[in-house]
N, C-alpha and C positions, 0 to 999 in steps of 0.2 A: 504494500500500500504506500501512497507515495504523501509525503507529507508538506503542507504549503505554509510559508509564511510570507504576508501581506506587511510590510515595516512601510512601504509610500507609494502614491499613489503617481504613475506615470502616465501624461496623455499618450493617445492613440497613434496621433502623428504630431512631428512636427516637435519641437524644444518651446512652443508657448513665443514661439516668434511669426509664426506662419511658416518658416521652412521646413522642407523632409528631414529627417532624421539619419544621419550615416550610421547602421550598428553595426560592431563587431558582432557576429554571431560566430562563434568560435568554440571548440573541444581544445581541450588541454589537459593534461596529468596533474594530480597534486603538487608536483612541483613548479607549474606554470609554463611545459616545455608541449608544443601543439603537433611533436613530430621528433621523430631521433636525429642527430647530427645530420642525416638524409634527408633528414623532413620525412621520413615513413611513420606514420600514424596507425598502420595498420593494427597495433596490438589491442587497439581500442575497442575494435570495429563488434566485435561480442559481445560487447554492452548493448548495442543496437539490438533491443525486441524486449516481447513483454508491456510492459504500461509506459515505459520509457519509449518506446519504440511508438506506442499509443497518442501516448503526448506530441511526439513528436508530429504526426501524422496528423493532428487534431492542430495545433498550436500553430506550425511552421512547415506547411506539405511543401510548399516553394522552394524551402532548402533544402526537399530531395531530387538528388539530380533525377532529370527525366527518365533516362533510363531504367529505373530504378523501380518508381510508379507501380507497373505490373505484377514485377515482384515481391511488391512489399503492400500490395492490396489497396495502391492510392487508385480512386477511381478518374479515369480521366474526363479533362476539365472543371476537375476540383480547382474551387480559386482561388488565389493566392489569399490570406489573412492580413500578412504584416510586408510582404516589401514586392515592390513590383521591376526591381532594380537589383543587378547585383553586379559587381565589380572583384574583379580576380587577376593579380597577378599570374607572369608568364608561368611562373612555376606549378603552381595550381592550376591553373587552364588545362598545364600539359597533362598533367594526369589521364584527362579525358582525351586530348587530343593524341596521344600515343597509342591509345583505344580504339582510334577511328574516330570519336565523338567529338565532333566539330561547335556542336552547339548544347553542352551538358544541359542547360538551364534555358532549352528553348521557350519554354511558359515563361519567362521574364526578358527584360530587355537587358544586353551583357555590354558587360565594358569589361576589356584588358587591357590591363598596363602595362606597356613594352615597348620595346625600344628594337628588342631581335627580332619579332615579326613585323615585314612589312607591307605585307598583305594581311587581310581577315582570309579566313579558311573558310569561312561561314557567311553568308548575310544577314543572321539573327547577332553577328559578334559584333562591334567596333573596337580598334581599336587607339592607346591613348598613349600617344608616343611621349608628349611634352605637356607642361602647363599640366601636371594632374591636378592640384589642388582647385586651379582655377575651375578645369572642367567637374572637378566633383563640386566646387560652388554653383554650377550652372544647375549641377543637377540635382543640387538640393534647394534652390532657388525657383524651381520649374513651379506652377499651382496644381492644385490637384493630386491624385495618385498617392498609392501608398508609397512605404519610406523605401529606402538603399541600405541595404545589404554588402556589407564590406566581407568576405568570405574569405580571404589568405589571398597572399599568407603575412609570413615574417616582414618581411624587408617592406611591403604595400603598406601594411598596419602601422609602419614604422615610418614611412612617408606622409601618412595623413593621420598619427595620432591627434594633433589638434583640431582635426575636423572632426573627431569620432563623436559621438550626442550620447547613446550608448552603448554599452557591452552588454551584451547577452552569452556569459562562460560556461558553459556544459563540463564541466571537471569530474574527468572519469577517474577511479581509486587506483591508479597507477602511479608510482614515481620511476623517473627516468633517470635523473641524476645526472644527466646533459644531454642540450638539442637545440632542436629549434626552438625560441623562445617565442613566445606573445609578440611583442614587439621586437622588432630589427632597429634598435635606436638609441640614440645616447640617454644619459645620466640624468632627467628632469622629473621633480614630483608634479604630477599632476591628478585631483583628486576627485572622487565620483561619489555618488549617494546609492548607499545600497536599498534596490528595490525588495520585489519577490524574491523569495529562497524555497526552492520545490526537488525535495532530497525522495530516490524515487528506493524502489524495494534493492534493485540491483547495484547500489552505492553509489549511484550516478547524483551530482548536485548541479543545479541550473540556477546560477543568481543574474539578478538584470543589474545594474548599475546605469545610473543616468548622470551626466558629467554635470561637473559644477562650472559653474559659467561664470 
């Protein structure tokens, strides 16, 4: 059974400015590492099912990649919830794109940041050579629409941690003890308000955070 606690209350969309919201929606280990010195994440991947697997399906179907859908019992054209937007460094794109999957998150509109691809593979992708932060202000600036979906990885999160509104961290009962970290970025406190804390049967914990401004 999974157990919620409620500490404050986060709008829907939007930071109470009228703009989208950039979240981190991110998995990581107890010790804050989203991925082994590789970035391999996989050990994780077993937590996924059950009510955690439920929630997740209920909460946040958008962050399963499409392919996925079938398998995991999403029905198609179930609608997105919370982001209609998601942004992905080259290194996480490639995951899918080494798979053949050119467009993981075709039910959303994609942006990758990169520099080595200079074509899109896709025409559901764009891609963001230069001026990220500016481009993620545009597209948190746009009216309408749900929020943006900051997905990985390291070095991305690490570029636009001042843009981020908030965190949504899924911290699965693993420590790693070195990796890829959260953030790819220097030395600065920056500090957030802890929302929801929803700790589920299989030691998985989900806290939101919404940044202080």
């Amino acid at each position: 059974m999974s157990v919620v606690v409620a500490l404050a209350v986060t709008p829907p969309n939007g930071t109470g400015s009228g703009l989208r919201k950039l979240t981190y929606f991110v998995a990581c280990t107890i010790d804050g590492f989203i991925g082994d010195p590789k970035g391999d994440a996989s050990s994780t991947y077993g937590y996924v099912m059950g009510e955690y697997l439920e929630f997740l399906k209920a909460e946040y179907p958008e962050t399963v990649a499409a392919p996925a859908w079938p398998v995991l019992g999403i029905e198609p054209g179930t609608p997105a919830r919370r982001y209609d937007t998601v942004l992905q460094g080259l290194n996480s794109y490639r995951i899918g794109l080494d798979a053949g999957i050119t467009s993981p998150y075709a039910h959303l509109r994609e942006y990758v940041a990169t520099r080595s691809l200079t074509e899109s593979p896709d025409p559901n992708v764009e891609l963001i050579a230069d001026d990220l932060v500016g481009r993620v202000r545009e597209l948190k600036a746009e009216e309408g629409g749900l929020d943006i979906w900051l997905c990985g990885g390291s070095t991305l999160a690490g570029a636009l941690v001042d843009e981020i509104d908030e965190l949504v961290v899924k911290t699965y009962p693993e420590v790693y003890g070195s990796g890829m970290p959260m953030f790819g970025t220097g030395f600065q406190v920056r500090e957030f308000d802890l929302g929801e804390v929803r700790a589920f049967d299989n030691g998985v914990v989900v806290r939101t955070y919404t940044r202080k401004r």
